[in-house]
BALOBA-1460 file (C-alpha; in Angstrom, 3 decimals):
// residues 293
<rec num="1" residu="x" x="32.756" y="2.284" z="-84.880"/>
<rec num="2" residu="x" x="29.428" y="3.199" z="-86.032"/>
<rec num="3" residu="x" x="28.201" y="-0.198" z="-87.269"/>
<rec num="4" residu="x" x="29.143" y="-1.491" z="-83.816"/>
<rec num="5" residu="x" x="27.242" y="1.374" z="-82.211"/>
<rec num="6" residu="x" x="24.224" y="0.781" z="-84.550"/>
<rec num="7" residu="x" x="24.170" y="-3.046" z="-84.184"/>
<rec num="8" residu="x" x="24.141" y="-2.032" z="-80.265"/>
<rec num="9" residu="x" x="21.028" y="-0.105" z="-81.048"/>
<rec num="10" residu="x" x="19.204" y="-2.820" z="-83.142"/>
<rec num="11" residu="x" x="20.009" y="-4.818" z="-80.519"/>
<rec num="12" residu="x" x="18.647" y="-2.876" z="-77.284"/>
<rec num="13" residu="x" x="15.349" y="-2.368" z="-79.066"/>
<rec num="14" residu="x" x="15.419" y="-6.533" z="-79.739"/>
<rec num="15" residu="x" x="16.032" y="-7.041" z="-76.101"/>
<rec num="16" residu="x" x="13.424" y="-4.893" z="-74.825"/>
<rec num="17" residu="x" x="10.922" y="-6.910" z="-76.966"/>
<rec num="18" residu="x" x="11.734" y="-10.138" z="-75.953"/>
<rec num="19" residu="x" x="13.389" y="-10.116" z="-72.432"/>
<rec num="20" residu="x" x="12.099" y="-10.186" z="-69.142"/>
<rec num="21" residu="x" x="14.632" y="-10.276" z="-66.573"/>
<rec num="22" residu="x" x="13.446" y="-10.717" z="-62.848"/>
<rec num="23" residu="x" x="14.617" y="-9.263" z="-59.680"/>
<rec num="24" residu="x" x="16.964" y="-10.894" z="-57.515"/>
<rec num="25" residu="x" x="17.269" y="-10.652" z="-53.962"/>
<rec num="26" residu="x" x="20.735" y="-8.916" z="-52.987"/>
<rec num="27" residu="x" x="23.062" y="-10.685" z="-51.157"/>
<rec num="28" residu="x" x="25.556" y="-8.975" z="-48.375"/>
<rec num="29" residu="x" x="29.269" y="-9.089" z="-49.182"/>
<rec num="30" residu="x" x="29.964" y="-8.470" z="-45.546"/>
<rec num="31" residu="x" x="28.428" y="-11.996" z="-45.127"/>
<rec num="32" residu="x" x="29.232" y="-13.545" z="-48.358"/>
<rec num="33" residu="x" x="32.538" y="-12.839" z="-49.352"/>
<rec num="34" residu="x" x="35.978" y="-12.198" z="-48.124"/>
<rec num="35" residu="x" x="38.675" y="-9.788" z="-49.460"/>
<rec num="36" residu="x" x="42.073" y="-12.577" z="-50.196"/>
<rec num="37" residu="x" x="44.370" y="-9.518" z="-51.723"/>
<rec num="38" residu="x" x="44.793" y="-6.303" z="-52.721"/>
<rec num="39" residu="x" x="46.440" y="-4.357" z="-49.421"/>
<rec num="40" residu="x" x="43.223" y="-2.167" z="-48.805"/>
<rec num="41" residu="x" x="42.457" y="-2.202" z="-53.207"/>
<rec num="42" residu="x" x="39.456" y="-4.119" z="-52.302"/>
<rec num="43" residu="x" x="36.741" y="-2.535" z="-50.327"/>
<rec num="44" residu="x" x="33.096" y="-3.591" z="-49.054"/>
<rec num="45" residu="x" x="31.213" y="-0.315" z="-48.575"/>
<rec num="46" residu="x" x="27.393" y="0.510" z="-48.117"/>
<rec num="47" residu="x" x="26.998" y="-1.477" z="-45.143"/>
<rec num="48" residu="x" x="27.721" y="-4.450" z="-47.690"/>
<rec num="49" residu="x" x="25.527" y="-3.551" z="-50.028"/>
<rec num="50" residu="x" x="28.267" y="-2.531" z="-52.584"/>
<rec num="51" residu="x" x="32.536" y="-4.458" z="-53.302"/>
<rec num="52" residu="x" x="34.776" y="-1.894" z="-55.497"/>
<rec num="53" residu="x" x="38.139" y="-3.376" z="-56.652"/>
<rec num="54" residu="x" x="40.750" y="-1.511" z="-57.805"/>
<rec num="55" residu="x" x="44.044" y="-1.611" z="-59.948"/>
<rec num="56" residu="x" x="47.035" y="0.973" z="-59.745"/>
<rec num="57" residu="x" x="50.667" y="0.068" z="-60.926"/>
<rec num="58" residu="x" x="51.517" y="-1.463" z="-57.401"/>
<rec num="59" residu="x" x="48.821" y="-4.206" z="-57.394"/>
<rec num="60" residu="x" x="44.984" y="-5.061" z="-58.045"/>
<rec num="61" residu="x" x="42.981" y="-7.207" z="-55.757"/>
<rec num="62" residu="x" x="40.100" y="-9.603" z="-55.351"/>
<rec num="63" residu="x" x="37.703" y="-11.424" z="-53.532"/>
<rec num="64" residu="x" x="36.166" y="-15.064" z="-53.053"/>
<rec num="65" residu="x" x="32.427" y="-16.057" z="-51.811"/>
<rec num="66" residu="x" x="32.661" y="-17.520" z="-48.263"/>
<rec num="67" residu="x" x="30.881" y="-20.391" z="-49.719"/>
<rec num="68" residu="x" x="31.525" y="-23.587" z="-51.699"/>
<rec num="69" residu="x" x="28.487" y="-24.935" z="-54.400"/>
<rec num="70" residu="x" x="27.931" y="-27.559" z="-55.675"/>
<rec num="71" residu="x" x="25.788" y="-26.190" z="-58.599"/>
<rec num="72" residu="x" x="23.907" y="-23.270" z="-58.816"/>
<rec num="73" residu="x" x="21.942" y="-20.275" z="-60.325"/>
<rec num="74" residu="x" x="24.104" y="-17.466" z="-59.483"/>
<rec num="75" residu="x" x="23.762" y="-13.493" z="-60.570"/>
<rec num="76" residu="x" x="26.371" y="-10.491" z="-59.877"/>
<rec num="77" residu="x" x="25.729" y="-7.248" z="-60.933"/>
<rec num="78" residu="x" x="29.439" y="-5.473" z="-61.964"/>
<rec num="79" residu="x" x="29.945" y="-2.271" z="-63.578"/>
<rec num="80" residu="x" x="33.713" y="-2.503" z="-65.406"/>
<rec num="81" residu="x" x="36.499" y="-0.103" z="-65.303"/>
<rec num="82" residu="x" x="35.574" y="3.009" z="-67.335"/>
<rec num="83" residu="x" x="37.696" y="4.833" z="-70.047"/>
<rec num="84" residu="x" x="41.180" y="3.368" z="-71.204"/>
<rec num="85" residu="x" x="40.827" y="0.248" z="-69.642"/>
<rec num="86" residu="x" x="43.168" y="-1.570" z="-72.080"/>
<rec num="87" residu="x" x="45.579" y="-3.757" z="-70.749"/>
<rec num="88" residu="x" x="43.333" y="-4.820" z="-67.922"/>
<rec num="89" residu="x" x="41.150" y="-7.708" z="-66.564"/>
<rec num="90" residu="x" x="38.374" y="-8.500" z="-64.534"/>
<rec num="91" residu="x" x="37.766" y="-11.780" z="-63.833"/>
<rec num="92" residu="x" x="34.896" y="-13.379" z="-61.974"/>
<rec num="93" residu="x" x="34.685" y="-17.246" z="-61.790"/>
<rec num="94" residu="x" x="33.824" y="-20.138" z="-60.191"/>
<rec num="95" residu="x" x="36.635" y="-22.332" z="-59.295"/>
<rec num="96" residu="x" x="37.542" y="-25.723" z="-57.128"/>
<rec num="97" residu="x" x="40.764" y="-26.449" z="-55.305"/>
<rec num="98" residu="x" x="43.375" y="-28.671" z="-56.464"/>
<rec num="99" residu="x" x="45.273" y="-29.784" z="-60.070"/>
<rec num="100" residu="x" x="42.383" y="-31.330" z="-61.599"/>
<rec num="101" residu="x" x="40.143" y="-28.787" z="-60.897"/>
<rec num="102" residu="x" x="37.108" y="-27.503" z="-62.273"/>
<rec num="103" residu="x" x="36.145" y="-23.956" z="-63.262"/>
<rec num="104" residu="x" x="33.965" y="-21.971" z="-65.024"/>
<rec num="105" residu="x" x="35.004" y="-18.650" z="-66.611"/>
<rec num="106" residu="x" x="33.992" y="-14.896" z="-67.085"/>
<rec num="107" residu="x" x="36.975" y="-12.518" z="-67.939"/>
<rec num="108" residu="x" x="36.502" y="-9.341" z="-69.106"/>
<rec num="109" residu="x" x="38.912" y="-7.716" z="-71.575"/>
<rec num="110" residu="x" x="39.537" y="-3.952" z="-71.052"/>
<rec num="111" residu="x" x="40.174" y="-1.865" z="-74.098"/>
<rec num="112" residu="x" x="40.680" y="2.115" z="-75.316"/>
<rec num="113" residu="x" x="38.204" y="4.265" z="-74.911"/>
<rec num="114" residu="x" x="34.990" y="3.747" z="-77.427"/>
<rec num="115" residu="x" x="36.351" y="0.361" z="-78.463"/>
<rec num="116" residu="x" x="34.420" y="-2.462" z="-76.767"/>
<rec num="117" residu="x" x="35.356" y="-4.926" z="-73.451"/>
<rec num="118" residu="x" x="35.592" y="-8.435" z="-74.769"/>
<rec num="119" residu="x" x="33.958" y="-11.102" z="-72.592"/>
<rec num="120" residu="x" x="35.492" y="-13.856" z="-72.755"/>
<rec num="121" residu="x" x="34.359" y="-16.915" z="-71.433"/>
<rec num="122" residu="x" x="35.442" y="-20.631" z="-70.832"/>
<rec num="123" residu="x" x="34.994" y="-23.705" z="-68.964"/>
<rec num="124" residu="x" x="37.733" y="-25.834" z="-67.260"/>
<rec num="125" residu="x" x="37.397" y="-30.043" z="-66.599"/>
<rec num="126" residu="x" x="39.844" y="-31.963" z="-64.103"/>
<rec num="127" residu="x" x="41.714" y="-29.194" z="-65.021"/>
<rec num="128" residu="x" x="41.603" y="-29.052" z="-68.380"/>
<rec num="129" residu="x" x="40.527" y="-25.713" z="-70.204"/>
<rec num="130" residu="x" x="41.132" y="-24.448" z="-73.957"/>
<rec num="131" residu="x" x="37.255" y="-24.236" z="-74.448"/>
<rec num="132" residu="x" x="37.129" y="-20.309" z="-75.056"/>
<rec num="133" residu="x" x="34.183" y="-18.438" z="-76.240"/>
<rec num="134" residu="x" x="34.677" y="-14.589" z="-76.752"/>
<rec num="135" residu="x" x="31.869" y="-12.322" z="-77.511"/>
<rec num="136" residu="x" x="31.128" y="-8.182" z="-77.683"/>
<rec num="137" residu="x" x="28.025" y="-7.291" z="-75.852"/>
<rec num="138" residu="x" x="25.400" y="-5.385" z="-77.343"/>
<rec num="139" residu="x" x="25.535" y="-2.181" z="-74.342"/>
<rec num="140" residu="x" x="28.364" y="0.364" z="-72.925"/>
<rec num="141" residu="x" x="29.380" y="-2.549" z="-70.003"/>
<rec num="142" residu="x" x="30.844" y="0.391" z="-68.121"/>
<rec num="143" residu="x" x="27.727" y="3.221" z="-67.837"/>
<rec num="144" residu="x" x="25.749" y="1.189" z="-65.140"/>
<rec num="145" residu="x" x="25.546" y="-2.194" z="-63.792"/>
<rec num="146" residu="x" x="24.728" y="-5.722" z="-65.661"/>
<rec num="147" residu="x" x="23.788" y="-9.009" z="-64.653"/>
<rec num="148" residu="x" x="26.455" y="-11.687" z="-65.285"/>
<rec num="149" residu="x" x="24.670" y="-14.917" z="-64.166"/>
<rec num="150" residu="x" x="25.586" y="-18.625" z="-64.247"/>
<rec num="151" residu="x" x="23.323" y="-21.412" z="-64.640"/>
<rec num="152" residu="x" x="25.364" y="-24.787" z="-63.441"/>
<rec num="153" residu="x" x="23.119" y="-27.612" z="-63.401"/>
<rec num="154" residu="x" x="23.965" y="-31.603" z="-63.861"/>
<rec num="155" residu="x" x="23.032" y="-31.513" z="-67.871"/>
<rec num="156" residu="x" x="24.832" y="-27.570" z="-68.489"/>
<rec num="157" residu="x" x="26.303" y="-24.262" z="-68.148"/>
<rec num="158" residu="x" x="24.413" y="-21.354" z="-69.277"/>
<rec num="159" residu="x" x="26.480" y="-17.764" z="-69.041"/>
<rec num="160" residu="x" x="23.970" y="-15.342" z="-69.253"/>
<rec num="161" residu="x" x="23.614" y="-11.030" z="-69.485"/>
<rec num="162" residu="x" x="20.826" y="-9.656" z="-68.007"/>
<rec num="163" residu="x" x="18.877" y="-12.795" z="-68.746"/>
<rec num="164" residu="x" x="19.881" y="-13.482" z="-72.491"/>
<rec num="165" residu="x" x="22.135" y="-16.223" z="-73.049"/>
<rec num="166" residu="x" x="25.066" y="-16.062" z="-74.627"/>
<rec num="167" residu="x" x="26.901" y="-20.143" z="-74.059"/>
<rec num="168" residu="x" x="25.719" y="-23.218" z="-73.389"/>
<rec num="169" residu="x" x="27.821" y="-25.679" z="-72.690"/>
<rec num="170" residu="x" x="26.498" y="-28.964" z="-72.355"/>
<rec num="171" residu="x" x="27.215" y="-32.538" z="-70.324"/>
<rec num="172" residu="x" x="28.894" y="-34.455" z="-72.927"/>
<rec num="173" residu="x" x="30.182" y="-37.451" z="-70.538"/>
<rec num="174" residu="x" x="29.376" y="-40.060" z="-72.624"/>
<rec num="175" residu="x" x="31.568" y="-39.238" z="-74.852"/>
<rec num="176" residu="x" x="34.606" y="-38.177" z="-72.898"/>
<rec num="177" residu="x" x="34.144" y="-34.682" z="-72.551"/>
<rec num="178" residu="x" x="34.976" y="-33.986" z="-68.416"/>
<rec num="179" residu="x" x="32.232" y="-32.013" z="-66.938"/>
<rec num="180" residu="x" x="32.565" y="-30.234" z="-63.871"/>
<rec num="181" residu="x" x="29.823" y="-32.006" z="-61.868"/>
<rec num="182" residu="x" x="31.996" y="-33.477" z="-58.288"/>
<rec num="183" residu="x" x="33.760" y="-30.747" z="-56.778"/>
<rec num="184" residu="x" x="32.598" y="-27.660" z="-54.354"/>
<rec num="185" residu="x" x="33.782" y="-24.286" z="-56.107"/>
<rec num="186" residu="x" x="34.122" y="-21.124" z="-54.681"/>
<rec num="187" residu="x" x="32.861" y="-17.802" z="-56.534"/>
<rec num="188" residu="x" x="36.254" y="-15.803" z="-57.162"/>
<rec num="189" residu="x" x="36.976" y="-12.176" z="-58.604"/>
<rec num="190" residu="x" x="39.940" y="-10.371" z="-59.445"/>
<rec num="191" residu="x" x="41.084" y="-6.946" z="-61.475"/>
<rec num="192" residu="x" x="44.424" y="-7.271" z="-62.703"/>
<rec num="193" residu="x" x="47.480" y="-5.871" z="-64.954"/>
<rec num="194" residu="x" x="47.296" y="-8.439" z="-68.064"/>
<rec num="195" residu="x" x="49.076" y="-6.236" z="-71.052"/>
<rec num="196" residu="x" x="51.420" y="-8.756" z="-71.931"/>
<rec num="197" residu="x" x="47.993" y="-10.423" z="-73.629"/>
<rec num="198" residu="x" x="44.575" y="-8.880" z="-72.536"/>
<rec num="199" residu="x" x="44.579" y="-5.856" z="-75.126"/>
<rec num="200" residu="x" x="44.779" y="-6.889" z="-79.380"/>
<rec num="201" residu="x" x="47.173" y="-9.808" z="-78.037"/>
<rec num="202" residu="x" x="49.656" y="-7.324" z="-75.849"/>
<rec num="203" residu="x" x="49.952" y="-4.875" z="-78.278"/>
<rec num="204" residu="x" x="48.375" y="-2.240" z="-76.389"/>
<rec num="205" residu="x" x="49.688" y="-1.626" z="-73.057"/>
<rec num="206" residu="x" x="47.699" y="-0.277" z="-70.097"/>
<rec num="207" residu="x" x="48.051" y="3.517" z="-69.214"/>
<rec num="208" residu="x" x="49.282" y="4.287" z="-66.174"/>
<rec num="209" residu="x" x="48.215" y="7.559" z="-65.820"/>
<rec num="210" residu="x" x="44.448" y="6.534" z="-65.961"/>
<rec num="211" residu="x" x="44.902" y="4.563" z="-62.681"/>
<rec num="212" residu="x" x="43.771" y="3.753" z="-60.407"/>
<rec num="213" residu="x" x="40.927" y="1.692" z="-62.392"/>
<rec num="214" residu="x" x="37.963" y="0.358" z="-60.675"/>
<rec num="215" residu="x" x="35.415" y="-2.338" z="-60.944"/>
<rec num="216" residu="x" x="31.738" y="-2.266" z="-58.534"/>
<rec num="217" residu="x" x="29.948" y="-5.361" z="-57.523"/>
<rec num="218" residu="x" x="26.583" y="-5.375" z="-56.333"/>
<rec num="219" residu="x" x="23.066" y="-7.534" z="-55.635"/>
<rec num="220" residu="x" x="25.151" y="-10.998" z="-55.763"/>
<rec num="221" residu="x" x="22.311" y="-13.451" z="-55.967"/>
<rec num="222" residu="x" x="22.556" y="-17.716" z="-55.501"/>
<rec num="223" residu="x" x="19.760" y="-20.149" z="-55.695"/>
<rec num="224" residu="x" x="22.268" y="-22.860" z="-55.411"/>
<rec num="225" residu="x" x="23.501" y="-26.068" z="-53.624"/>
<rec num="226" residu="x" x="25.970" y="-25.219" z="-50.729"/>
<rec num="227" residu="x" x="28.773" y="-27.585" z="-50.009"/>
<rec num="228" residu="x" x="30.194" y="-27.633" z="-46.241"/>
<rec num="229" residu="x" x="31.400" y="-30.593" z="-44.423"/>
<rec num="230" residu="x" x="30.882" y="-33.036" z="-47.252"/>
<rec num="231" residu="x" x="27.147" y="-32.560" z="-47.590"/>
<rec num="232" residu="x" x="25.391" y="-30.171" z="-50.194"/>
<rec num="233" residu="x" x="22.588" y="-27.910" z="-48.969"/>
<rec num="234" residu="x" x="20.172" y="-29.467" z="-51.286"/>
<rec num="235" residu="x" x="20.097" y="-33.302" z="-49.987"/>
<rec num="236" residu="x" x="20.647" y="-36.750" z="-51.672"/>
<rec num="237" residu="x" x="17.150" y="-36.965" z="-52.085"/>
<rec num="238" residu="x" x="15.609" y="-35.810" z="-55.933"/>
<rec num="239" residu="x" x="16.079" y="-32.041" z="-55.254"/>
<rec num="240" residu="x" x="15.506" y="-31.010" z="-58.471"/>
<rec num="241" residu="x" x="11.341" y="-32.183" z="-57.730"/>
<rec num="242" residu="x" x="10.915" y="-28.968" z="-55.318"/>
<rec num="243" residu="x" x="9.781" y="-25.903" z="-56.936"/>
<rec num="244" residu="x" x="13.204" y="-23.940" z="-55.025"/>
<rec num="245" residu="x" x="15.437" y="-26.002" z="-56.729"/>
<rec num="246" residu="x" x="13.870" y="-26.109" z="-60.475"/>
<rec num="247" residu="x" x="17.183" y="-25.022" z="-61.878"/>
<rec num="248" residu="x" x="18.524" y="-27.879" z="-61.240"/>
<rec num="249" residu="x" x="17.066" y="-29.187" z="-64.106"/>
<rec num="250" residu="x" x="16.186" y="-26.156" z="-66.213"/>
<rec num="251" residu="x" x="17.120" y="-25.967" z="-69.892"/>
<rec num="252" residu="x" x="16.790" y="-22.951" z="-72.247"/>
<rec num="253" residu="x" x="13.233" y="-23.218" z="-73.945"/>
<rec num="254" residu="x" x="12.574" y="-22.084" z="-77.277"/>
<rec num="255" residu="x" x="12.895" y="-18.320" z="-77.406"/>
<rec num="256" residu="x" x="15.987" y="-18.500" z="-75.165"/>
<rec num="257" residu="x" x="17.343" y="-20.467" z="-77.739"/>
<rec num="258" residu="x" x="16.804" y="-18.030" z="-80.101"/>
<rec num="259" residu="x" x="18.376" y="-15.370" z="-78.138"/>
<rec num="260" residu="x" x="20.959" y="-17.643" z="-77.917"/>
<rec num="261" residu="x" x="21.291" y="-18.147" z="-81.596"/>
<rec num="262" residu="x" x="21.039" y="-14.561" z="-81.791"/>
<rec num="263" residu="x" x="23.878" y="-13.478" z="-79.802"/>
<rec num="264" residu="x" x="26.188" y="-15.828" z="-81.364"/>
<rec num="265" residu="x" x="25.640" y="-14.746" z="-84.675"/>
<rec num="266" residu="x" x="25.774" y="-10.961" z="-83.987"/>
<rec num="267" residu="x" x="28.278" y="-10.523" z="-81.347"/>
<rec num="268" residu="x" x="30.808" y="-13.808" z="-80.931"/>
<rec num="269" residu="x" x="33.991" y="-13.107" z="-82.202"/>
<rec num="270" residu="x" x="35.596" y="-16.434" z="-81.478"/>
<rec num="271" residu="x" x="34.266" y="-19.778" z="-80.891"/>
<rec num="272" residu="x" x="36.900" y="-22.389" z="-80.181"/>
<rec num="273" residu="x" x="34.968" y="-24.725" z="-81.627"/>
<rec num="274" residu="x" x="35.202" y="-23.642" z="-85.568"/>
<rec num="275" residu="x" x="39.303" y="-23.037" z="-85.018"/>
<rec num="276" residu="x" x="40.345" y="-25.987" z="-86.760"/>
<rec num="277" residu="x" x="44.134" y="-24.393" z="-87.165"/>
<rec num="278" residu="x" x="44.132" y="-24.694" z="-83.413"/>
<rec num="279" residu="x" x="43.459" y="-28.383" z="-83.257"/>
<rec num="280" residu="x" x="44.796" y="-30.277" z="-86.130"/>
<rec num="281" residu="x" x="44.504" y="-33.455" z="-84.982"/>
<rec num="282" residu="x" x="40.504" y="-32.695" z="-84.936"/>
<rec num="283" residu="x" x="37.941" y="-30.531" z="-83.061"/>
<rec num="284" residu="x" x="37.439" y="-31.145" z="-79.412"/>
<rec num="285" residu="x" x="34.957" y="-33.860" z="-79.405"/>
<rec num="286" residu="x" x="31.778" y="-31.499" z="-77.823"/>
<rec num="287" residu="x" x="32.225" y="-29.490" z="-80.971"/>
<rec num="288" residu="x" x="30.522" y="-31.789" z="-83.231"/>
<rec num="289" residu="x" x="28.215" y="-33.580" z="-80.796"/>
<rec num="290" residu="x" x="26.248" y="-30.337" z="-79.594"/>
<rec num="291" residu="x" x="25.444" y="-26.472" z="-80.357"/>
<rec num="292" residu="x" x="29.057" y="-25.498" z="-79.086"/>
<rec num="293" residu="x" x="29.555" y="-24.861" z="-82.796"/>
């Protein structure tokens, strides 16, 4: 694909103009996390420091943060399965308990080698979903390690890679839209067999003799609101007026909006909001009251 390849180009030397991504303090997944499944897939190595899951034809496996939050600004660095990863997912989401539960979504779409992952993204209600965004990203997501990051604040969601944004979904409450805002959710990963659907729709299935596949975690970062024992972390009391807690409150300014703008016309490949087929009875109502569109 050598207009992908040279669009990735274009857009490396863009990023290196205009980003500036900080450093994040690394978090330990000895402390932080837990392995829930997997029968010995999952493994915390490095004295913590670095979480591989793996996939073979038997099972995959995952993990979930120790911790609840109540929003947050939260980074992982993941390097994704390598090679023919088609027919495969990694997911990494927040997500609360219960059937009206809120979530908020990274899944990453394997493919065949030199075709590119597709991230696909979403955001669940009181347990209602259908809000998909899917993009291509503008690097080789397997080579080294990127930052996924979410920004979950009262007024939005930002889903960001290594700093540049790529959705925004806003707090559209006063119009009826849900917004996950009232229930503690726990950070939760998972690489699994999805080739009934993951790969052109199920068409390609996942090769077997490419297993097992692996996905690395490291530097987990969270400058966020912990929930435990009905109380968050960050008080009743105006948190968002101390300098710690600023992203509770932050917004994208003016050239993260353009990078914004940027990604979605460049590497989106589906936005749930311009699928009128899907929803003949009329777009959801966020569609038409905010930049989902």
């Amino acid at each position: 694909m050598s207009s992908f390849s040279s669009l990735c180009s274009t857009a490396l030397l863009i990023l290196a103009l205009v980003s500036s991504v900080g450093i994040s303090s690394a978090g330990n997944f000895n402390q932080d996390f837990y392995i829930t499944w997997g029968d010995g897939r999952a493994k915390i190595l490095n004295n913590g420091d670095l979480l591989t899951l793996s996939l073979d034809k038997a099972s995959g496996s995952g993990f979930n943060s120790q911790n609840e939050y109540l929003f947050g600004k939260i980074d992982m660095q993941i390097k994704l399965v390598p090679g023919n990863s088609a027919g495969t997912v990694t997911a990494y989401y927040l997500r609360s308990e219960g059937s009206l539960w809120d979530e908020i979504d990274y899944e990453f779409l394997g493919n065949v080698s030199g075709e590119p992952y597709i991230v696909h993204t979403n955001v669940f209600g009181q347990g209602k979903g259908n809000r998909e965004q899917q993009f291509y990203l503008w690097f080789d997501p397997t080579a080294d390690f990127h930052t996924y990051s979410v920004l979950w604040n009262p007024q939005r969601i930002i889903f960001s890679v290594d700093g540049t944004p790529i959705r925004e979904f806003k707090n559209h409450e006063s119009i009826g839209v849900p917004f996950p805002k009232n229930q503690p959710m726990r950070i939760h990963s998972s690489l699994w067999n999805a080739d009934d659907w993951a790969t052109r729709g199920g068409l390609v299935k996942t090769d077997w003799t490419q297993a097992p596949f692996t996905a690395s975690y490291r530097n987990f970062n969270a400058d966020a609101c912990v929930w435990s024992s009905g109380a968050s972390s960050c008080g009743s009391s105006s948190p968002s007026t101390s300098a710690a807690n600023a992203w509770l409150s932050e917004a994208l300014d003016s050239a993260s909006q353009v990078k914004l703008k940027w990604v979605q016309k460049n590497y989106m490949i589906y936005n749930y909001c311009t699928d009128a087929k899907r929803f003949p009875q009329g777009l959801p109502p966020e569609c038409t009251a905010t930049s989902e569109s």
